[in-house]
N, CA, C and O of each residue as an XYZ file, in Angstrom:
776
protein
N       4.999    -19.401    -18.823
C       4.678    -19.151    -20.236
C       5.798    -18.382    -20.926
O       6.521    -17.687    -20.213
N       6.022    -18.434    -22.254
C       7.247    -17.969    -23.006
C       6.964    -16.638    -23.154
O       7.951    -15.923    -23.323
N       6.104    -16.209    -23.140
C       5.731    -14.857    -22.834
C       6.319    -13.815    -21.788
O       6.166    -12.597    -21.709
N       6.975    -14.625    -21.088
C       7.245    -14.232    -19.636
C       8.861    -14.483    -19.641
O       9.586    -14.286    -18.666
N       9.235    -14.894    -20.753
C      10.655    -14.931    -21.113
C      11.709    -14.062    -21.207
O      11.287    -13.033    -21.735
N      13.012    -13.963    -20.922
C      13.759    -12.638    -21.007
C      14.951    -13.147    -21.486
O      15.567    -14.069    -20.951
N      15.338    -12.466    -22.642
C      17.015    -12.611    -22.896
C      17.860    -12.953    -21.608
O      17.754    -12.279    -20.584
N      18.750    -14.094    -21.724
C      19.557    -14.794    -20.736
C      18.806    -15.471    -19.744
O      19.225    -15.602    -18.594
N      18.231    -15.700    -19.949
C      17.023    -16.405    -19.019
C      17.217    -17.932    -19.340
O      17.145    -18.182    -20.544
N      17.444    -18.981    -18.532
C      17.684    -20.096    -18.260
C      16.431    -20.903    -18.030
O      15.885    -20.123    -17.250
N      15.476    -22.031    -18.163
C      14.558    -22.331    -17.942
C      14.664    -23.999    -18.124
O      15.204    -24.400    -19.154
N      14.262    -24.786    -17.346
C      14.717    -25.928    -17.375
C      13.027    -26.882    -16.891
O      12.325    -26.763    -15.887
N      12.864    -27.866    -18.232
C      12.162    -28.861    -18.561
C      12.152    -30.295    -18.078
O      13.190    -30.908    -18.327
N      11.244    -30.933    -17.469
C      11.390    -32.200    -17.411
C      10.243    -32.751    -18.126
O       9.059    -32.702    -17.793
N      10.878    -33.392    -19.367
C       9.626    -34.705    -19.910
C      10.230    -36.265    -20.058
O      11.335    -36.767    -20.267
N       8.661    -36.805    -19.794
C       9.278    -38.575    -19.539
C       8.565    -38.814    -21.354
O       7.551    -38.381    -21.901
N       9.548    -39.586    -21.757
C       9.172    -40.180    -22.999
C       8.583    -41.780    -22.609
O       8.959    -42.631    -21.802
N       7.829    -41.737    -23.290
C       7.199    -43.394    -23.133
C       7.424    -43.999    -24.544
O       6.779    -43.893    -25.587
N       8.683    -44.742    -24.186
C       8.858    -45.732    -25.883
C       8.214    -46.630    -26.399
O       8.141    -47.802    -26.031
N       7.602    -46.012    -27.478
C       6.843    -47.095    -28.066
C       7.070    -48.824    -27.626
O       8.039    -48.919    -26.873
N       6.413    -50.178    -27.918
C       6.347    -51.108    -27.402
C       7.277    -52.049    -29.157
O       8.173    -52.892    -29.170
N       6.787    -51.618    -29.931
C       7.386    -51.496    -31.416
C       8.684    -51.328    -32.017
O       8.953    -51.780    -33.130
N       9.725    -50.500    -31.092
C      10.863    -50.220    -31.550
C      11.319    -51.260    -31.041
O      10.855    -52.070    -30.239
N      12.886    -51.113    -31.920
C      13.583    -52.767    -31.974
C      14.526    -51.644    -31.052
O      14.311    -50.432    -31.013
N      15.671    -52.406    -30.294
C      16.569    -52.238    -29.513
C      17.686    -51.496    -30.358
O      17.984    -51.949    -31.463
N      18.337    -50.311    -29.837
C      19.062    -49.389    -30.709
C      19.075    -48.250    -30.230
O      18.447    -47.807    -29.269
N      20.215    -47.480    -31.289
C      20.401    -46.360    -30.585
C      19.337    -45.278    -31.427
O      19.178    -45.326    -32.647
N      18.718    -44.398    -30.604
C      17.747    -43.073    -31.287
C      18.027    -41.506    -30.927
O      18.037    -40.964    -29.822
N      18.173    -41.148    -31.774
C      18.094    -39.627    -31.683
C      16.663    -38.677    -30.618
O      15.497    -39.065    -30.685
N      16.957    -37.826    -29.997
C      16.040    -36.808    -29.454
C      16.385    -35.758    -29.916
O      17.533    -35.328    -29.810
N      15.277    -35.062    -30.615
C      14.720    -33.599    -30.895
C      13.842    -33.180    -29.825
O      13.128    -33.793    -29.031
N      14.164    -31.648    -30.086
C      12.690    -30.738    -29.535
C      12.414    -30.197    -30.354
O      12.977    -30.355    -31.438
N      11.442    -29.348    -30.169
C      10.890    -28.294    -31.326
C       9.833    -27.639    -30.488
O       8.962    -28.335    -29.965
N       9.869    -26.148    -30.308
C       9.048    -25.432    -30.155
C       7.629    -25.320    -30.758
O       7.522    -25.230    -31.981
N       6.496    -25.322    -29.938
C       5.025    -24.896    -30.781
C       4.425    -23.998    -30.107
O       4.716    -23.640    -28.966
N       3.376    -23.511    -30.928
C       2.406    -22.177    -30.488
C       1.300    -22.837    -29.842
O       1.044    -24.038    -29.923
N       0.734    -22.063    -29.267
C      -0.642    -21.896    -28.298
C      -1.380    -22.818    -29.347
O      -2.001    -23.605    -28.633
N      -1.577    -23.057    -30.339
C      -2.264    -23.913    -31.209
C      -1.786    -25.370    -31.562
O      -2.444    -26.226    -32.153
N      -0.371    -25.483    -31.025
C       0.261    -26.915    -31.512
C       1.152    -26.623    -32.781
O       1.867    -27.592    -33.035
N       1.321    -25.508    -33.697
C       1.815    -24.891    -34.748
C       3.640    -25.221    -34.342
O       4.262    -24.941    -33.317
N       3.927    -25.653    -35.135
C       5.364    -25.603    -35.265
C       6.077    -24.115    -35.260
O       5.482    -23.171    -35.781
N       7.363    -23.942    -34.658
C       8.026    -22.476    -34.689
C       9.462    -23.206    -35.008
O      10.011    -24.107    -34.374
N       9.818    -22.647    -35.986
C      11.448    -23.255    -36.595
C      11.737    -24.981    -36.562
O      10.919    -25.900    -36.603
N      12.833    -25.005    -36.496
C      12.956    -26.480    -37.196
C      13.527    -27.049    -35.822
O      14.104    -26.300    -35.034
N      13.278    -28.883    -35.478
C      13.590    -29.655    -34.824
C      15.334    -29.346    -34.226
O      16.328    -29.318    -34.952
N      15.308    -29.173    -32.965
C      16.872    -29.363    -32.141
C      17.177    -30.802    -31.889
O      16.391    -31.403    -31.157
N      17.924    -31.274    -32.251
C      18.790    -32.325    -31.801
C      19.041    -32.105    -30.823
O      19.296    -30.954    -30.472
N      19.069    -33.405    -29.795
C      19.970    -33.106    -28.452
C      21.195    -33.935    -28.700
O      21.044    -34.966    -29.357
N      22.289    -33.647    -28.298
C      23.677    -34.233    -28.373
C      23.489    -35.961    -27.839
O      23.913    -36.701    -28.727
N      23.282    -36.267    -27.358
C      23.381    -37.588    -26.300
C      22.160    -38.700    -27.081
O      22.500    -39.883    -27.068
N      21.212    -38.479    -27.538
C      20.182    -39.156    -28.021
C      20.008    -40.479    -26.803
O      20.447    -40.434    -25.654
N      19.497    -41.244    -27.225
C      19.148    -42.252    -26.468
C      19.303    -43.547    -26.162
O      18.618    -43.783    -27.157
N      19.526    -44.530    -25.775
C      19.992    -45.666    -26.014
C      18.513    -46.374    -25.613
O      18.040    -46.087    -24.513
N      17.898    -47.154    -26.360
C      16.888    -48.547    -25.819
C      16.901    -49.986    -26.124
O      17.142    -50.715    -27.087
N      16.474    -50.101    -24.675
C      16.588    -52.107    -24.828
C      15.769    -52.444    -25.101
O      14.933    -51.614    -25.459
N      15.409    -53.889    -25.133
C      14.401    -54.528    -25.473
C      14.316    -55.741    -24.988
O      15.347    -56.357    -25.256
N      13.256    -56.622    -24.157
C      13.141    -57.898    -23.476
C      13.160    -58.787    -24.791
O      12.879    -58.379    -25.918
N      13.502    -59.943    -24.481
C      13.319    -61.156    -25.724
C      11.758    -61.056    -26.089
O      10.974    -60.808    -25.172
N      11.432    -61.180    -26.976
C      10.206    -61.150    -27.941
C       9.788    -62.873    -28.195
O      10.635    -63.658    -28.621
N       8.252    -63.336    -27.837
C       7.873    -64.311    -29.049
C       6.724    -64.114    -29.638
O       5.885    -63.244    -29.407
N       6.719    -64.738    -30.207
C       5.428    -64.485    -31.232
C       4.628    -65.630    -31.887
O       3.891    -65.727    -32.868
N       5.213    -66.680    -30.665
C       4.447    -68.245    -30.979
C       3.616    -68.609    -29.634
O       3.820    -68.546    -28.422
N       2.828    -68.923    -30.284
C       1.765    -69.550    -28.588
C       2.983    -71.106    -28.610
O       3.683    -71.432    -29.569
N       2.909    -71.751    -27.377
C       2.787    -72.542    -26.777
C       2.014    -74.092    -26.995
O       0.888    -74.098    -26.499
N       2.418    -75.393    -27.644
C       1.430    -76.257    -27.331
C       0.463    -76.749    -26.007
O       0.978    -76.469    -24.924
N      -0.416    -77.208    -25.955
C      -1.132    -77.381    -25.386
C      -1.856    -76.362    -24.380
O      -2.144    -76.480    -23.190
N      -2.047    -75.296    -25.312
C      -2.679    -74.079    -24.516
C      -4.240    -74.749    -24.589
O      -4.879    -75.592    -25.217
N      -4.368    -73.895    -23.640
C      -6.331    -74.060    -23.582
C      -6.713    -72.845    -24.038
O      -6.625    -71.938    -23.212
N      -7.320    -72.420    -25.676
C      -7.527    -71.467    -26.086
C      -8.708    -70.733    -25.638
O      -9.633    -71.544    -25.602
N      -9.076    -69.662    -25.307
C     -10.140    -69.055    -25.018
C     -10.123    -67.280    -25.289
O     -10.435    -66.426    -24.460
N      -9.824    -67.138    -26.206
C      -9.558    -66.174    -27.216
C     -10.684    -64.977    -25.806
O     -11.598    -65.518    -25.183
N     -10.340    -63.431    -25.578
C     -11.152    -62.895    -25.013
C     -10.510    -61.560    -25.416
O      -9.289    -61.511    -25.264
N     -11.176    -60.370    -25.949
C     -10.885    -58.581    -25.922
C     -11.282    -58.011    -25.696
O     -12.483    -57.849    -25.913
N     -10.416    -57.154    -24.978
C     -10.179    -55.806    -24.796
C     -10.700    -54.734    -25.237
O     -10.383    -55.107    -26.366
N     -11.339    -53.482    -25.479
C     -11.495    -52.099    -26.015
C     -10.227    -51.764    -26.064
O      -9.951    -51.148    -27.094
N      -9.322    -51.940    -25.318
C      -7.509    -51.403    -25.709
C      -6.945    -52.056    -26.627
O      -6.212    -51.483    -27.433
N      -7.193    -53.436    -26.680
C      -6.631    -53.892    -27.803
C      -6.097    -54.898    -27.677
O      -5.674    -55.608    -28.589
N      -6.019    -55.179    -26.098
C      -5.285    -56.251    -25.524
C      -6.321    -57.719    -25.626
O      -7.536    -57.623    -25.458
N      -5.525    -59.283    -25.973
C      -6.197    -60.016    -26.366
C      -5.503    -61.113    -25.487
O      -4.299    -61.366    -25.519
N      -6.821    -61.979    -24.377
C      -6.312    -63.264    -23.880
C      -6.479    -64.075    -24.593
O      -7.689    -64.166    -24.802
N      -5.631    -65.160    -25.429
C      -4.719    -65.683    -25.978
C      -5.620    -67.474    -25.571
O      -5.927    -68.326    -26.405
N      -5.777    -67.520    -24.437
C      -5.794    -68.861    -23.695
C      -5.264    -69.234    -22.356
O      -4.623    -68.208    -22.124
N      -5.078    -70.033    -21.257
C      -4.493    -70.337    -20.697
C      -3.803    -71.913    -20.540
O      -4.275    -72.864    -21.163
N      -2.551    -72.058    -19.565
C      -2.325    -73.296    -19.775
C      -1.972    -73.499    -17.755
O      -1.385    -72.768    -16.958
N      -2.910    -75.282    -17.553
C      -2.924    -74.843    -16.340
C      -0.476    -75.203    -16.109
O       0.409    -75.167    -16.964
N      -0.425    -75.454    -14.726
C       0.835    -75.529    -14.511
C       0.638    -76.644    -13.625
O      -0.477    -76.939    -13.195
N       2.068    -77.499    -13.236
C       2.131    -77.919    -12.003
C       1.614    -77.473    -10.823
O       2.446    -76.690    -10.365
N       0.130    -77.610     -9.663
C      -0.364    -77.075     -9.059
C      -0.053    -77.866     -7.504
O      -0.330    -79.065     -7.530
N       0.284    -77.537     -6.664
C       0.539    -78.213     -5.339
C      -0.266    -78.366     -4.460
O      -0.812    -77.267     -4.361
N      -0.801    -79.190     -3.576
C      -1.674    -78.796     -2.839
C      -1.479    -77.805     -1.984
O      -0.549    -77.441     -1.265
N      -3.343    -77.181     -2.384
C      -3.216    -76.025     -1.400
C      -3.270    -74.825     -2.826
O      -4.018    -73.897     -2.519
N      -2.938    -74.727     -3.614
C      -2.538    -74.039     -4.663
C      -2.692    -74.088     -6.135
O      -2.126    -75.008     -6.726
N      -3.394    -73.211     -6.816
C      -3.524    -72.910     -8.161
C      -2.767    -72.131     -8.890
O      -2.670    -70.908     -8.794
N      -2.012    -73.117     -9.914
C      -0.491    -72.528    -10.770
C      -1.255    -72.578    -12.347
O      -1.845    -73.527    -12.863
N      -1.008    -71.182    -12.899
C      -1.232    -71.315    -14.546
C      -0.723    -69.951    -15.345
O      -0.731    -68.785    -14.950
N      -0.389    -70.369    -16.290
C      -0.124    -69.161    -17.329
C      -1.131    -68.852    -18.353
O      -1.876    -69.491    -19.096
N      -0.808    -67.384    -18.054
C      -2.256    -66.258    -18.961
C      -1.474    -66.368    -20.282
O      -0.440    -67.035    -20.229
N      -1.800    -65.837    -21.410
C      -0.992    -65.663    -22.349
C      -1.991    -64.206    -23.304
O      -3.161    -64.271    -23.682
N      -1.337    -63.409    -23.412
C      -1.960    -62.250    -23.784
C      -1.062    -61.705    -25.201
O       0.116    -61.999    -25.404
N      -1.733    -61.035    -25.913
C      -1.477    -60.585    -27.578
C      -2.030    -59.279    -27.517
O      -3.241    -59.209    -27.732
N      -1.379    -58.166    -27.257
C      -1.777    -57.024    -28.086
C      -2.067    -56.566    -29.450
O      -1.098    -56.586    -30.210
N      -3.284    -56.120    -29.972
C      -3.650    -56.365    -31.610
C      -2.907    -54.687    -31.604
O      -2.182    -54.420    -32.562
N      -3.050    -53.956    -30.865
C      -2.052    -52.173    -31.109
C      -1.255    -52.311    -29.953
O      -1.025    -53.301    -29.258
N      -0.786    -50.862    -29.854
C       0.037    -50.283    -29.013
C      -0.637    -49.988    -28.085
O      -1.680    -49.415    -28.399
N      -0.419    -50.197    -26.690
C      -1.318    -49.921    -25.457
C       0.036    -49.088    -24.642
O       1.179    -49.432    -24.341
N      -0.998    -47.469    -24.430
C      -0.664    -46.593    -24.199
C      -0.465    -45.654    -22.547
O      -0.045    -44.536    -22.249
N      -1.074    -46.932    -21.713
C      -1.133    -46.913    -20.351
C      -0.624    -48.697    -19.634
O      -0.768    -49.839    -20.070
N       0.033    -48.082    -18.294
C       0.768    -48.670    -17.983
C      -0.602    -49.513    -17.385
O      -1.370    -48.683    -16.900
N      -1.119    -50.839    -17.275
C      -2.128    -51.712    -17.053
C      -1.277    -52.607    -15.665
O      -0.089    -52.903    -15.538
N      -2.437    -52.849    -14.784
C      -2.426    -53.989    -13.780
C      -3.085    -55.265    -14.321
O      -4.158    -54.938    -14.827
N      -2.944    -56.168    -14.388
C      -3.631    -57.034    -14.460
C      -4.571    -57.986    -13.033
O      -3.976    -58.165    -11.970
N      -5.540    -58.334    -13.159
C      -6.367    -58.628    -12.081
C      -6.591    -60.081    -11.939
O      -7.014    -60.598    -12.973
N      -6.457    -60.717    -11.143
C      -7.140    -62.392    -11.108
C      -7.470    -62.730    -10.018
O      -6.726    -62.896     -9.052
N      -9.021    -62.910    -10.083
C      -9.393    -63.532     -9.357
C     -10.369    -64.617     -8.881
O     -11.499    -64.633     -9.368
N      -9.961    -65.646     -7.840
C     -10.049    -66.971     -7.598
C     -11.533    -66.599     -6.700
O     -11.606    -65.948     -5.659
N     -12.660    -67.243     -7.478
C     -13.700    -66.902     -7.080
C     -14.807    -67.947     -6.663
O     -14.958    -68.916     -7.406
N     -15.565    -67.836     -5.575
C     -16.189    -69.506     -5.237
C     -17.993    -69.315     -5.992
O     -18.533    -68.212     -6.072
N     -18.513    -70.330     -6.360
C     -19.673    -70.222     -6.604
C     -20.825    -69.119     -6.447
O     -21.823    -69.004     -7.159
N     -20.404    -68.233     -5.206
C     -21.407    -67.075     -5.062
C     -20.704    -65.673     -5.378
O     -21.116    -64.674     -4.788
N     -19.490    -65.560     -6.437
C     -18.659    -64.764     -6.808
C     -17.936    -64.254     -5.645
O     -17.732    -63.040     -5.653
N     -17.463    -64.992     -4.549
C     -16.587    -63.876     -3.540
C     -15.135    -64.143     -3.916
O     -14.774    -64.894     -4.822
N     -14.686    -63.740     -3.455
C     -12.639    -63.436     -3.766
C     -12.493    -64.133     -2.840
O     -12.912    -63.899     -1.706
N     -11.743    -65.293     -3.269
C     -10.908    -66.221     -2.116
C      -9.595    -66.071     -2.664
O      -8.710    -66.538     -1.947
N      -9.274    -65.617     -3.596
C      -7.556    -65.411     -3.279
C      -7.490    -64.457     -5.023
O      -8.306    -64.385     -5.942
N      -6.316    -63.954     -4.849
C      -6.270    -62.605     -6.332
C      -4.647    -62.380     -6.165
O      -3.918    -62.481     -5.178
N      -4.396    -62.048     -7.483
C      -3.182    -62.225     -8.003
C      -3.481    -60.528     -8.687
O      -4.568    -60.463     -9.262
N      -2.730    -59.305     -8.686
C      -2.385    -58.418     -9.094
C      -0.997    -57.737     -9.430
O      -0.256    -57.436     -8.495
N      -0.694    -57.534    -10.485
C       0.364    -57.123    -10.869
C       0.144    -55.968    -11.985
O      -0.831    -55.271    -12.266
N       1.474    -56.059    -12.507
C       2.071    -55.266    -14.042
C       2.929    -56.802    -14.275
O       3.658    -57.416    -13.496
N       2.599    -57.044    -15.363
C       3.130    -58.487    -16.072
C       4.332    -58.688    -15.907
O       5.182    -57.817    -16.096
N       4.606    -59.973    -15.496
C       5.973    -60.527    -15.097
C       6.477    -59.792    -13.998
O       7.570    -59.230    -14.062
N       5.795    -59.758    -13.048
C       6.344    -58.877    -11.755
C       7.074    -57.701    -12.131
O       8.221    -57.521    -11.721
N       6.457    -56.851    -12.919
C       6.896    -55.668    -13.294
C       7.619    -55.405    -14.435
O       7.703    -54.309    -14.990
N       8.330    -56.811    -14.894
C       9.172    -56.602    -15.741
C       8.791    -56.665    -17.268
O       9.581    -56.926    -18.176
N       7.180    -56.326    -17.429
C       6.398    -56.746    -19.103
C       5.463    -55.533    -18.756
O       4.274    -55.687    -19.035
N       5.852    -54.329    -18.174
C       4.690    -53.288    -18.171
C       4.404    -53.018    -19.964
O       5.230    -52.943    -20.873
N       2.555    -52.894    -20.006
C       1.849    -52.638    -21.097
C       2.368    -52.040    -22.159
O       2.440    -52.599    -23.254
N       2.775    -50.853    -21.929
C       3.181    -50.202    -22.514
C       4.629    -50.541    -23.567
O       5.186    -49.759    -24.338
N       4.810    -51.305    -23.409
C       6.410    -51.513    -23.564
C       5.938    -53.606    -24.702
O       6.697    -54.413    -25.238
N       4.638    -53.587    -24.556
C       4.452    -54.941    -25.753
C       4.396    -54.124    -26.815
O       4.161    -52.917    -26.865
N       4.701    -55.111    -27.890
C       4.952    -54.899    -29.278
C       3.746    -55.307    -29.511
O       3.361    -56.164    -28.715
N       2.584    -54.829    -30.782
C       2.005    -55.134    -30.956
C       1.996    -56.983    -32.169
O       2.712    -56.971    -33.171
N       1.396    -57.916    -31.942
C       1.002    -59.114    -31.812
C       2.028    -60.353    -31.210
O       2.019    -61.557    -31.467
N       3.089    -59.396    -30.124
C       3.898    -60.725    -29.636
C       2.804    -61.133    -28.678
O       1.600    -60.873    -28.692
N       3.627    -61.925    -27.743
C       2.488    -63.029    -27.153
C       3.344    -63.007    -25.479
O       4.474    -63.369    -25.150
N       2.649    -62.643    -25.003
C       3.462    -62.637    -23.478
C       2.647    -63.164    -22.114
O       1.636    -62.773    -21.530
N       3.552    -64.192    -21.918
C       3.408    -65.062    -20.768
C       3.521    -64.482    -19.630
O       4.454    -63.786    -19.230
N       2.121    -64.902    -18.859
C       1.914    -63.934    -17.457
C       1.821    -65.613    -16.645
O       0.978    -66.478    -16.880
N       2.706    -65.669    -15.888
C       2.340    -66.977    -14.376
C       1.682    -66.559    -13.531
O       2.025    -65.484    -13.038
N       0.408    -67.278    -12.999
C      -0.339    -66.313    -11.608
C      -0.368    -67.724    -10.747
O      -0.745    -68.735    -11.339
N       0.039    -67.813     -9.305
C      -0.304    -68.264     -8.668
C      -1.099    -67.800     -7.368
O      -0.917    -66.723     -6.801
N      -1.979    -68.747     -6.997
C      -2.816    -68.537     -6.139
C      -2.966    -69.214     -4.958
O      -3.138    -70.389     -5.280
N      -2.995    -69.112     -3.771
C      -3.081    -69.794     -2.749
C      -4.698    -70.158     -2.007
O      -5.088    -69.148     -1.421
N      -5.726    -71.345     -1.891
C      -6.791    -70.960     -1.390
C      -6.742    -72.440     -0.677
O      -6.009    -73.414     -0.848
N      -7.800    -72.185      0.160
C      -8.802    -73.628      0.466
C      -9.248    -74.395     -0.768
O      -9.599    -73.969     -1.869
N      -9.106    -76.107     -0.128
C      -9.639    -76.889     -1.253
C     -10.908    -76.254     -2.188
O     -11.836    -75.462     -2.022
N     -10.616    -76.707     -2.768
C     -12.296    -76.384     -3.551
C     -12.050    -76.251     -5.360
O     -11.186    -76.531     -6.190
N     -13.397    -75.645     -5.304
C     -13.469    -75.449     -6.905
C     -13.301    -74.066     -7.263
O     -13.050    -73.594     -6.154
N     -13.281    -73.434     -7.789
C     -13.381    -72.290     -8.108
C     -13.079    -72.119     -9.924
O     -12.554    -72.905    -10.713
N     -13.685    -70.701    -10.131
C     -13.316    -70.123    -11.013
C     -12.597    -69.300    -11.376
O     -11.823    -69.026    -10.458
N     -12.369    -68.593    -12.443
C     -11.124    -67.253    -12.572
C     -11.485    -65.969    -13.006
O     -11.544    -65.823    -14.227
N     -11.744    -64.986    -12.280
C     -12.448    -63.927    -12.787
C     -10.994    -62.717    -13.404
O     -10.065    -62.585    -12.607
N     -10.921    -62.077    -14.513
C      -9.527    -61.962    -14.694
C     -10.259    -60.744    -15.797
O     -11.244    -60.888    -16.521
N      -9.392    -59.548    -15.616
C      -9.378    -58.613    -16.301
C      -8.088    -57.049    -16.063
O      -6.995    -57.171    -15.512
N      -8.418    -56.255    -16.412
C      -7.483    -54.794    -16.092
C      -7.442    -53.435    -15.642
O      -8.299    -52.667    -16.078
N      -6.664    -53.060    -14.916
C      -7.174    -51.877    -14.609
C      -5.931    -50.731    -14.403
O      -4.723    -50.932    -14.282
N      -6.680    -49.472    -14.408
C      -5.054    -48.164    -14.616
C      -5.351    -48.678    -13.000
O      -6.283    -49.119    -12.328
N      -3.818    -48.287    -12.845
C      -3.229    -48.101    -11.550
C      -3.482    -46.834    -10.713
O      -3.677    -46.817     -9.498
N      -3.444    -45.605    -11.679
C      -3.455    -44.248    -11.360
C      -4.825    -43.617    -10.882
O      -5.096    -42.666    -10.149
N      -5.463    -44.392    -11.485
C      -7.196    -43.699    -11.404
C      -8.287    -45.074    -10.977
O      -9.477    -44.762    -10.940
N      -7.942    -46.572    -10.654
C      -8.709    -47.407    -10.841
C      -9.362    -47.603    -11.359
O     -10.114    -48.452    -10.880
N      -9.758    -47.049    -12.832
C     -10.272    -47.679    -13.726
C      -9.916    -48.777    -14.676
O      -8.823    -48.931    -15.220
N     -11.261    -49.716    -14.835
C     -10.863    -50.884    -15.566
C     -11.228    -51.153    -17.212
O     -12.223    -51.103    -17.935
N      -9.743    -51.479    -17.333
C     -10.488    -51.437    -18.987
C     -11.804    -52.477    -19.422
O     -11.876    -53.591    -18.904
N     -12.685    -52.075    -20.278
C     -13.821    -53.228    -20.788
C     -13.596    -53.887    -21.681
O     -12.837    -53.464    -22.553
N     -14.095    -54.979    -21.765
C     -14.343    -56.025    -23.066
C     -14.705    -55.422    -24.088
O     -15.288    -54.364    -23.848
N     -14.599    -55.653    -25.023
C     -15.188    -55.235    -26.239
C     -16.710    -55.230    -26.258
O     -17.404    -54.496    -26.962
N     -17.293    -56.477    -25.075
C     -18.881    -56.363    -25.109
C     -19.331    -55.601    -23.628
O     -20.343    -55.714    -22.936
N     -18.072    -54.763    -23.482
C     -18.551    -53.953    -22.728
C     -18.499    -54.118    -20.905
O     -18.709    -53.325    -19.988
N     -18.119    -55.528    -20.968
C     -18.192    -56.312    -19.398
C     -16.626    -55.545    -18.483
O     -15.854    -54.726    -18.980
N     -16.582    -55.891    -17.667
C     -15.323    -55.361    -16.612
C     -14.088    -56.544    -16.588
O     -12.916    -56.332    -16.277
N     -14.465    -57.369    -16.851
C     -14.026    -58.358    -16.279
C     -14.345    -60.011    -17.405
O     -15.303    -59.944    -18.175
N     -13.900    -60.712    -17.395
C     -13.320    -61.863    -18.130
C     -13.604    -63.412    -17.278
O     -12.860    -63.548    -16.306
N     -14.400    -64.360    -17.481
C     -14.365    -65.143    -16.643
C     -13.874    -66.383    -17.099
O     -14.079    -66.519    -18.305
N     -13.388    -67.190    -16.653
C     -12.594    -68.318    -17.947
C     -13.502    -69.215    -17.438
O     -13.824    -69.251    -16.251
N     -14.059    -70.167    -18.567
C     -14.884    -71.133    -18.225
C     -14.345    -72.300    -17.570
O     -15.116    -72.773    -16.735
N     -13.207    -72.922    -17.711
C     -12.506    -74.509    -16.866
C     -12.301    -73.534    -15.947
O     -11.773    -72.424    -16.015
N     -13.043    -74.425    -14.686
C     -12.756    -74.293    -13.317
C     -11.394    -74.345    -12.710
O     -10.571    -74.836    -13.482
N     -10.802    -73.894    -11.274
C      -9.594    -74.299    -11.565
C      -9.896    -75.057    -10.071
O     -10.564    -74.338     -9.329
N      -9.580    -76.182     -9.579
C      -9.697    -77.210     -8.760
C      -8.506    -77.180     -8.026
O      -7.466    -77.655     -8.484
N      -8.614    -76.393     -6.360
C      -7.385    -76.758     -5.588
C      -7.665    -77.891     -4.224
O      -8.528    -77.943     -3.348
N      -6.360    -78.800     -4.591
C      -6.786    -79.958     -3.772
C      -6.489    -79.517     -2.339
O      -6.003    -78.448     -1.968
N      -6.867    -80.520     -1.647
C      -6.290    -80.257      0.287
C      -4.413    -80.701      0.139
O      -3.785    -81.506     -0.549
N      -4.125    -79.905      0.956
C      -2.791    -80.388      1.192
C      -2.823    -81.382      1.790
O      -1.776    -81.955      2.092
């Protein structure tokens, strides 16, 4: 505590900034600024010398023809878009999610899928942070449109897609807007015998 402070006294900070999902690629300034036990401002913003440099992944903001729309939300804000199936091999279920953030989502999200048989059990699940790490939540712009590929490996059969999110840190999953855990897409997804 600053209380505990002494002339010539050296004291050294570590904070992680989480950049908005919104900023365009460029260079930005860092300030600090001191506050009171209340959040109260004490004197005016420090510049730090070095500021910051940020990138940015390519952006779109167009769906895809021949998506299979099935519009589904989030309480975060996050919106499935539709899916489109893929070239599937035997033995294997290939398709892309396509997801739209309506805000800024403020935790880093897993995404969940899973390949489920008639009596809801898990025959095969796909978990990540989008694009194998490289589309974490936090970091979408709010209403681009970002393509997630999930493949799945199972026994012939039919199945469905049970598909939703969850923090990494605490296992909790975010809800639907009607409150559910989880997301079920109605077209079956059909893997043949090899």
């Amino acid at each position: 505590p600053t209380d505990l402070w002494r002339a010539g006294d050296v004291w050294k900070t570590v904070k992680v900034l989480t950049v908005p999902g919104r900023l365009e690629a460029g260079r930005y300034s860092i300030a600090v600024q001191l506050v009171d036990a209340e959040g109260n401002a004490i004197g005016d913003y420090a510049p730090l010398p070095d500021g910051m440099t940020v990138g940015t992944p390519p952006r779109t903001y167009e769906l895809p023809s021949g998506l299979q729309r099935d519009a589904v939300d989030w309480q975060n804000g996050i919106r499935l878009l539709g899916y489109e199936p893929r070239d599937s091999r035997p033995g294997a279920l290939n398709l892309t999610l396509y997801w739209q953030p309506q805000a800024e989502i403020n935790t880093n999200l897993k995404l969940f899928v899973h390949l489920i048989d008639d009596a809801g059990n898990i025959v095969a699940q796909h978990d990540s942070v989008p694009q194998e790490g490289a589309r974490p939540t936090t970091g979408w712009a709010p209403d681009e449109v970002i393509a997630e590929p999930v493949h799945l490996d199972a026994p012939p059969g039919t199945y469905r897609l049970r598909i939703g999110w969850y923090d990494p840190i605490n296992g909790m999953r975010v809800l639907l807007t009607d409150g559910g855990e989880f997301a079920i897409l109605p077209a079956p997804g059909v893997i043949a015998a090899p």
